[in-house]
C-alpha positions in Angstrom: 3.0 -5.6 -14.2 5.9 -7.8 -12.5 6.2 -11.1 -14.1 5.8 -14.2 -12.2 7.4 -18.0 -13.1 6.1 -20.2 -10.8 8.7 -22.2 -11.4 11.6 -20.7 -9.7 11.7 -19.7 -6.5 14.4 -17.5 -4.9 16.3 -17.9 -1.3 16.4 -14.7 1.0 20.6 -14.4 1.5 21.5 -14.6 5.1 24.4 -12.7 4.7 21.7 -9.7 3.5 20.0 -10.2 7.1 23.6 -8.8 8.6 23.5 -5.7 10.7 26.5 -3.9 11.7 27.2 -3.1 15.6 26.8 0.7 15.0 23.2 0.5 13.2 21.9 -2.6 15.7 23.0 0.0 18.8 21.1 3.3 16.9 18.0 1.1 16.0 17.6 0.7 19.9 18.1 3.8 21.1 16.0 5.0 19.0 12.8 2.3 19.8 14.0 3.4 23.3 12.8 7.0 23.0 9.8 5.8 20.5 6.3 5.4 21.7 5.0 2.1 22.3 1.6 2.8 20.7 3.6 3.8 17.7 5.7 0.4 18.1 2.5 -1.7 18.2 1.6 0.2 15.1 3.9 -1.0 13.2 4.0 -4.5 15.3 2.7 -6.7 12.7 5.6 -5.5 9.8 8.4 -6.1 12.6 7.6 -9.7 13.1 7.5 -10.3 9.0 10.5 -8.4 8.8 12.3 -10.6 11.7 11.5 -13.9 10.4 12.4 -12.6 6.9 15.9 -11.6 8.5 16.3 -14.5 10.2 16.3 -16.4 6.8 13.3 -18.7 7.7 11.3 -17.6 4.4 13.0 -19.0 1.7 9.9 -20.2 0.3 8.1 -17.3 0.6 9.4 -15.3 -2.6 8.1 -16.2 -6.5 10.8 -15.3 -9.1 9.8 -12.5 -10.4 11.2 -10.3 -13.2 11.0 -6.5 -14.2 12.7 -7.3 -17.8 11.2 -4.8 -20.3 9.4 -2.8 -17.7 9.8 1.1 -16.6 10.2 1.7 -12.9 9.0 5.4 -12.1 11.0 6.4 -8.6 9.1 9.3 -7.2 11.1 12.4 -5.7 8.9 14.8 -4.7 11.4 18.1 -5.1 13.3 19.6 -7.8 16.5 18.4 -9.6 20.3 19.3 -7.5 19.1 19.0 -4.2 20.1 16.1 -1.3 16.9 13.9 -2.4 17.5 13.7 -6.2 21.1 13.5 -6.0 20.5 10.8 -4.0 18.4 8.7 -5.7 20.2 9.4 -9.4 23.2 7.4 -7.1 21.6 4.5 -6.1 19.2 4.1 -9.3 21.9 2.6 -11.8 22.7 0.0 -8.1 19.2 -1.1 -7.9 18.6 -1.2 -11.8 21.9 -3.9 -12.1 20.5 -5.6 -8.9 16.7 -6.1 -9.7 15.3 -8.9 -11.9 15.5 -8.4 -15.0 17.2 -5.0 -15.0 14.4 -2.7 -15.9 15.0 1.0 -16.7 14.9 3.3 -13.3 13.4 6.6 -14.2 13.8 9.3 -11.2 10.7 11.7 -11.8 11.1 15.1 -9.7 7.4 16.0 -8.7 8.2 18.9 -6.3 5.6 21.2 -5.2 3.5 22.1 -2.0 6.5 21.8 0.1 7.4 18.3 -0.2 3.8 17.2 0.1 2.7 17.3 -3.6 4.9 13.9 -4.9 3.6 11.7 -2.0 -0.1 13.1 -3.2 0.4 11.8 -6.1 1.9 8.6 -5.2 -1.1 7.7 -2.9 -3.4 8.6 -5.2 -2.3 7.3 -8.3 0.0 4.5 -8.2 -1.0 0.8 -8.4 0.4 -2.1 -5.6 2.8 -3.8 -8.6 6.3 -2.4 -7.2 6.3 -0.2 -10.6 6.3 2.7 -8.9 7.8 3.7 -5.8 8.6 7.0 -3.6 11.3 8.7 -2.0 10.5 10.6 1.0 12.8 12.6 3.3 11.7 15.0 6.3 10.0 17.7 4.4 7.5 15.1 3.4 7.5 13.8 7.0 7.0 16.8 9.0 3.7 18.0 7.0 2.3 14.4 7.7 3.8 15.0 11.8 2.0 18.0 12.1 -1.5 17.6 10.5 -0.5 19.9 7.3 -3.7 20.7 5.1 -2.2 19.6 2.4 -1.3 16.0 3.1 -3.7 13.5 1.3 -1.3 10.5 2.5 -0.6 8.1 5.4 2.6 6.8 6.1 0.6 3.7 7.4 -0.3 3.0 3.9 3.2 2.2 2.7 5.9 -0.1 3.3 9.7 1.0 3.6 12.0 -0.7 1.5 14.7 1.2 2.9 15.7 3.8 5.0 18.8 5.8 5.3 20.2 8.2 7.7 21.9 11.4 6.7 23.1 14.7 7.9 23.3 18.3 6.9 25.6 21.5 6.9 24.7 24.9 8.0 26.9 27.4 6.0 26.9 31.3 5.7 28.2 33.7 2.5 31.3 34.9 3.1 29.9 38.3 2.7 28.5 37.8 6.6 32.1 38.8 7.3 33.6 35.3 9.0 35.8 33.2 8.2 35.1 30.3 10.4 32.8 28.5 12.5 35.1 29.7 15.4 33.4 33.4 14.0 30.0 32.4 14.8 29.0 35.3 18.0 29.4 37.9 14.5 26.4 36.5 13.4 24.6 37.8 16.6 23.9 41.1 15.6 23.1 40.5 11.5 20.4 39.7 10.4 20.3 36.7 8.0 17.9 35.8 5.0 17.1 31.5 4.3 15.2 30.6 1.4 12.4 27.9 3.2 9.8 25.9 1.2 7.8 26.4 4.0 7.8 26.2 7.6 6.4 22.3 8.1 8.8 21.7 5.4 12.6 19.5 6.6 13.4 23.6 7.2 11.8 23.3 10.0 15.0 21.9 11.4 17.0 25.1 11.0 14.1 27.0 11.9 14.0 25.5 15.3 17.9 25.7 15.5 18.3 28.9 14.7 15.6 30.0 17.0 17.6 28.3 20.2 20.6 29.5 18.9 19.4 33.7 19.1 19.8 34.5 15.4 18.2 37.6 13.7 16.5 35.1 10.7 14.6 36.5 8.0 12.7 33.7 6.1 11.4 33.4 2.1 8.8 31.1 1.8 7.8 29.6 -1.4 10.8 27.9 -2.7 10.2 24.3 -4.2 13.4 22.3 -2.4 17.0 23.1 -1.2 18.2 23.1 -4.2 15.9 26.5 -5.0 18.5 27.5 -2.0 21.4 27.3 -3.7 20.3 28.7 -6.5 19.5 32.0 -4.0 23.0 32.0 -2.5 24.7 31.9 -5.7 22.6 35.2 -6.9 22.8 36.6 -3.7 19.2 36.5 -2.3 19.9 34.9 0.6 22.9 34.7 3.2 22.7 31.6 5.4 21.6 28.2 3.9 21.7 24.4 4.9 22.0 21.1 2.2 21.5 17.4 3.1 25.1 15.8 3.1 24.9 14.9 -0.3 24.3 18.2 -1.7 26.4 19.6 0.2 29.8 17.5 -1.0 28.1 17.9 -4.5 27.0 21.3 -4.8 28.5 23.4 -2.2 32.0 22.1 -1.0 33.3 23.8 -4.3 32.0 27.1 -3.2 33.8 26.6 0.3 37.0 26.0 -1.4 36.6 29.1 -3.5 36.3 30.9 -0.3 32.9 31.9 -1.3 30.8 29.9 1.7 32.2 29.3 5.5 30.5 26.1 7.1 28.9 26.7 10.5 27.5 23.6 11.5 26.3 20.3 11.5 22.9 18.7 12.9 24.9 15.9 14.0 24.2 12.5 14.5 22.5 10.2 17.2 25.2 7.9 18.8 24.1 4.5 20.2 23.4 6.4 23.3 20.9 8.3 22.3 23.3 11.3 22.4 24.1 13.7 19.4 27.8 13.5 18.4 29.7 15.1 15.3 28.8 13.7 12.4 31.4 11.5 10.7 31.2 13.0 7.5 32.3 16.7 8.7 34.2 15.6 11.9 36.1 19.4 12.1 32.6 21.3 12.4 30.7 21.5 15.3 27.1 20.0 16.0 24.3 22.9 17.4 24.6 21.8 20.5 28.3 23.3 20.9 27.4 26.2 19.3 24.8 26.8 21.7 27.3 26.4 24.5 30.0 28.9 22.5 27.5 31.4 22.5 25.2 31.0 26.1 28.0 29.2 27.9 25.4 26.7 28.7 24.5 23.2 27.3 21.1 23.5 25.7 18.0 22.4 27.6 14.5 23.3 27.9 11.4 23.3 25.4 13.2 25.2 22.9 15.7 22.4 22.7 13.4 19.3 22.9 11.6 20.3 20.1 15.0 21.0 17.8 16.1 17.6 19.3 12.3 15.9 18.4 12.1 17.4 15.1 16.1 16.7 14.1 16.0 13.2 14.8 12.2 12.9 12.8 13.9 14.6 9.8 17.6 13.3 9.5 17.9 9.9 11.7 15.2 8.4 9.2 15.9 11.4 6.6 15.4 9.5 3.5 12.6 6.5 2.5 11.7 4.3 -0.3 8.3 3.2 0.2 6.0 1.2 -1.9 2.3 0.4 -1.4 1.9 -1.5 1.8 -1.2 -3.9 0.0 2.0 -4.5 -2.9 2.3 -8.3 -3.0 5.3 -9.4 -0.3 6.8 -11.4 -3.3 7.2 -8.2 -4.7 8.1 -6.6 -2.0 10.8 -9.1 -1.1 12.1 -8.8 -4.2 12.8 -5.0 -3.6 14.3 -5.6 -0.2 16.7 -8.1 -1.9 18.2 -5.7 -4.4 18.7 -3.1 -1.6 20.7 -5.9 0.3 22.6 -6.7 -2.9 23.3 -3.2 -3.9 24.5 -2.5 -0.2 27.2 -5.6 -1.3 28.0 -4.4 -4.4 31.5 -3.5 -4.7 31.5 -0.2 -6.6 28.7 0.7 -4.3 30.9 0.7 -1.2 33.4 1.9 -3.0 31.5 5.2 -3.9 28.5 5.7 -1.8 30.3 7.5 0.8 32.1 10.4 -1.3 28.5 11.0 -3.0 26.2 10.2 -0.1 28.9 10.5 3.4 29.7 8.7 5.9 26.2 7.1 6.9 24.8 3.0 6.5 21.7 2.5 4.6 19.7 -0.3 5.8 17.1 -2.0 4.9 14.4 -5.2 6.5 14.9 -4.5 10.4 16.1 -1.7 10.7 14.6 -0.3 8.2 11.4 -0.6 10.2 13.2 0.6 13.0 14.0 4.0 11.5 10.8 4.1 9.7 8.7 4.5 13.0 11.1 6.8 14.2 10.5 9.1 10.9 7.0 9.0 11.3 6.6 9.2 15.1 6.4 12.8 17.3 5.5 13.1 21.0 2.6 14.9 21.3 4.2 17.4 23.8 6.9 18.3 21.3 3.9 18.4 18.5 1.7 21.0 20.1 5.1 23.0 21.2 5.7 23.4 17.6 2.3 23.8 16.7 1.7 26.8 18.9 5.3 28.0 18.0 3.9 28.2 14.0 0.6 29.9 14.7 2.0 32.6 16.9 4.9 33.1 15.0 3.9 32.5 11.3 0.2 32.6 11.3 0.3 28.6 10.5 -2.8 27.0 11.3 -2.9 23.9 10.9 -6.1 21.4 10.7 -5.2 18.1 13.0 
């Protein structure tokens, strides 16, 4: 358990509480597209996270300390993918940062495409901030769409922090192109992706792929996308996609070996509302300009709204840490307050964007913000998809 002194009692920093510009416009665009009955959901945690960021509740937080103690971070897919080399980055940060610098342990749980960690976190953990989870779309979509597999409720927890990120679509140079500019060759091939599962974060580049026209042959039963890169290196399959951090890590080598073309981005969502390159891969296009390369239209229509729905669910709030939302708000605090520290840590913005790209992780406010915007799905776009998996894939699914 988390020790308490009643003797000491920490300040919350103001200069934490300090959003930039670019992240205080997203946050709003997004709660501009959000449900309201989602928003009320989540009501009661915005107005503790606002007069948290508002530094009113000094008082509020014990000292506590994790000295001596094991902190088990949850990532529920294999080793080498986007989520665990994500976490392994910012683990030593919140280690130096947390009282009383207690061992981080990242335990990869991976399994029932994306749904098997969270399982075990709601089922198992206790509410002492010993354990927490790291989440990302393909553990988000299942819970969207009413998978049979889900035994957990993203009402249950409480984000810590929530980052954004993108990905890269990328072909085997054996496809025959050399550039993104080569993309109308891809027309008449017919492609093979290696998917954990269609209500998996693949559901992304299922959608996309679908607007776009391609000839996509799918393998289902792969534990995370690092199972993918594994498949284009042996030649199994011939188009894949990473989360920005796998991608510098794991395939940018392979691109300058002239092994891998990228094709494309899924962009990022501007303070507008609007999809825009992403900052990280600012040469590649985003699928909306493919679309209009190859149809000589921009994209509209249901096909589009539910890539758009689906992209922003999976990659504007791509990557959580939750804990228990009946975990003690001391202790909670506590966790927000080495997120704010490790985002101030100089050899933390010194690396974080070669590892992780060109993205602001955020905690308190916005954290929220993002959070219901992860977990929240118009029901029009929902029973689109829905319908779209049962004719298509023979996915029924319960809710």
């Amino acid at each position: 358990m988390a020790k308490f002194n009643p003797k000491g009692v920490a300040e919350a920093s103001r200069n934490g509480y300090t959003w930039s510009l670019k992240t205080m416009r997203l946050t709003a665009a997004i709660i501009g597209g959000a449900r309201m009955t989602s928003l009320r959901r989540y009501a009661t945690r915005l107005v503790a996270g606002a007069i948290f960021a508002l530094g009113l509740a000094g008082n509020a937080r014990a000292d506590i300390s994790f000295s001596g103690e094991t902190i088990d971070w949850i990532i529920p897919f294999a080793e080498t993918g986007g989520s665990d080399t994500w976490a392994r980055f910012n683990a030593p940060f919140l280690a130096r940062h947390l009282p009383g610098n207690p061992e981080i342990r990242v335990i990869n749980e991976s399994g029932g495409g994306g749904t098997r960690g969270p399982n075990i976190f709601a089922g198992r953990t206790r509410a002492d901030g010993l354990t927490i989870l790291g989440t990302s779309g393909s553990t988000q979509f299942p819970y969207l769409l009413g998978d049979l597999r889900v035994r957990y409720d993203y009402s249950d927890w409480e984000p810590v922090m929530v980052a954004p990120t993108g990905g890269v679509v990328y072909v085997s140079a054996e496809t025959g192109i050399s550039s993104f500019e080569d993309v109308a060759k891809l027309g008449d091939q017919r492609l093979v992706f290696a998917s954990q599962g269609p209500t998996s974060l693949d559901l992304v580049p299922m959608l996309a792929f679908r607007l776009l026209g391609f000839d996509v042959h799918y393998v289902f039963g792969y534990t995370g996308r690092g199972d993918g890169l594994v498949a284009m290196d042996r030649g199994e399959v011939n188009i894949d996609y990473q989360t920005t951090a796998s991608f510098l890590r794991n395939v940018a080598p392979t691109v300058d070996a002239g092994e891998a073309i990228p094709l494309m981005t899924w962009g990022i969502l501007d303070e507008h509302g609007q999809m825009q390159r992403d900052p990280t891969f600012p040469d590649l296009p985003i699928v909306e300009e493919v679309y209009q390369a190859l149809h000589g239209r921009v994209p509209a229509g249901p096909a589009y709204e539910s890539y758009r729905a689906f992209n922003i669910a999976g990659f504007a709030a791509q990557k959580m840490v939750v804990l228990r939302n009946d975990t003690p708000e001391e202790i909670i605090e506590v966790w927000r307050q080495a997120w704010r520290d490790t985002f101030e840590d100089p050899e933390y913005i010194d690396s974080v964007k070669s590892i992780l790209g060109e993205y602001e992780q955020v905690t308190d406010r916005g954290a929220q913000t993002l959070f219901t915007a992860g977990t929240t799905i118009e029901p029009k776009v929902r029973h689109l998809v829905l319908d779209m998996l049962s004719r298509e894939y023979a996915v029924r699914l319960k809710k």
